[in-house]
C-alpha positions in Angstrom: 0.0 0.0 0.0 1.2 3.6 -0.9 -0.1 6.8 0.1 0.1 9.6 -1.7 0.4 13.1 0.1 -1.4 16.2 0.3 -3.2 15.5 -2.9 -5.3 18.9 -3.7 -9.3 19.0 -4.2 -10.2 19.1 -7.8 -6.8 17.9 -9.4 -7.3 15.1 -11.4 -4.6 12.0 -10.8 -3.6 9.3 -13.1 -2.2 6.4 -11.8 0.0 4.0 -13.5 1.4 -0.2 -13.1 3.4 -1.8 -15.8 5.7 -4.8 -15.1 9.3 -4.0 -14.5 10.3 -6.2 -17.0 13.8 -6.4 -15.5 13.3 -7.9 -12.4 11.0 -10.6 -14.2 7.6 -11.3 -13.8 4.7 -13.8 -15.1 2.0 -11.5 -17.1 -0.9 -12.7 -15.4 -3.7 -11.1 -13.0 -2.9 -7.8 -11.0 -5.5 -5.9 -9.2 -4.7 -1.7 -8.7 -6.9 -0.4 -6.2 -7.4 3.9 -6.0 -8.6 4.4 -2.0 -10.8 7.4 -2.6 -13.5 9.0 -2.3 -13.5 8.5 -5.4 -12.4 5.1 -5.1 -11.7 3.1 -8.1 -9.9 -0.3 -9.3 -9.1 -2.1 -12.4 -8.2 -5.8 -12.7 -6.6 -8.1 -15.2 -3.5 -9.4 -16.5 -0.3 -7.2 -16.4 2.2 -6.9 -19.3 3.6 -4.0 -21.0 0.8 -4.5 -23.9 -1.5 -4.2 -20.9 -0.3 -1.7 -18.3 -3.7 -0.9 -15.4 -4.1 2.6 -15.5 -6.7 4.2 -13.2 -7.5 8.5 -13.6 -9.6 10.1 -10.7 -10.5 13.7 -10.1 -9.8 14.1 -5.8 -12.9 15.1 -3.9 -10.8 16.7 -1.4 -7.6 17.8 -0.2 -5.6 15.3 2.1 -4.0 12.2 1.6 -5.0 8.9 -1.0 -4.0 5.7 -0.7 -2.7 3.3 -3.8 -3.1 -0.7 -3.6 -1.5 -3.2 -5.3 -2.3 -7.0 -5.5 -2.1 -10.0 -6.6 -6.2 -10.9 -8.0 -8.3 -12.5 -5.8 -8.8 -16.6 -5.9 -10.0 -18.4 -8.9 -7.6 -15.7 -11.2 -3.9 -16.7 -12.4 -2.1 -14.6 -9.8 0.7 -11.9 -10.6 4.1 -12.2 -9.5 7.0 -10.2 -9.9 8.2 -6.6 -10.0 6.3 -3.9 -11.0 6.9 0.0 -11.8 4.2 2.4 -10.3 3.7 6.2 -11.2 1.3 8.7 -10.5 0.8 11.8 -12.3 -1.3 15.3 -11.6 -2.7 17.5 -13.2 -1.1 20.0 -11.9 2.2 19.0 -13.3 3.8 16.9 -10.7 5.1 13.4 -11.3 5.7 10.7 -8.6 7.5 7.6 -9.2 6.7 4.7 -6.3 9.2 2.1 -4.8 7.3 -1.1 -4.3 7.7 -2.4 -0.9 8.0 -5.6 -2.5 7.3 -7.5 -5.3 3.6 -9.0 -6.4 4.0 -12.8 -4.7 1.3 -15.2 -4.0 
């Protein structure tokens, strides 16, 4: 989980996940999870043809958490290193360290 800081009322965020193909990784189901309000997700596999990007306009200023997990049961699970960014509006970029890779 990631948590992005002092994000401002009205700007409108994009956020990013595509595999870091260099630290390997198996293509299959990743779930990105936006913790609003507005909240949002998007699920399905991950490879760089298929990168999960999510776009939400913040109800109000404070702080946002960003989720990142393997899908739930029944799904071919992700695994492996991924690459996170999150852009605003307003011109700022932020670039994410996982705290570890995708594992089952």
């Amino acid at each position: 989980m990631f948590r992005i800081v002092a994000g401002n009322a009205g700007d409108s965020v994009t956020v990013r996940l595509e595999p870091d193909t260099r630290t390997g990784n198996n293509g299959r189901d990743v779930t990105l999870r936006f913790v609003g309000p507005p909240s949002k997700e998007t699920t399905g596999p991950l490879t760089v043809e298929h990168p999960k990007t999510i776009t939400v306009q913040l109800d109000s200023t404070g702080s946002y958490d960003i989720a990142v997990e393997a899908a739930g049961q029944g799904q071919q699970r992700y695994q492996g290193g991924y690459i996170l960014t999150v852009e605003s509006a307003q011109g700022k970029l932020y670039k994410l360290a996982p705290f570890h890779t995708v594992e089952k």
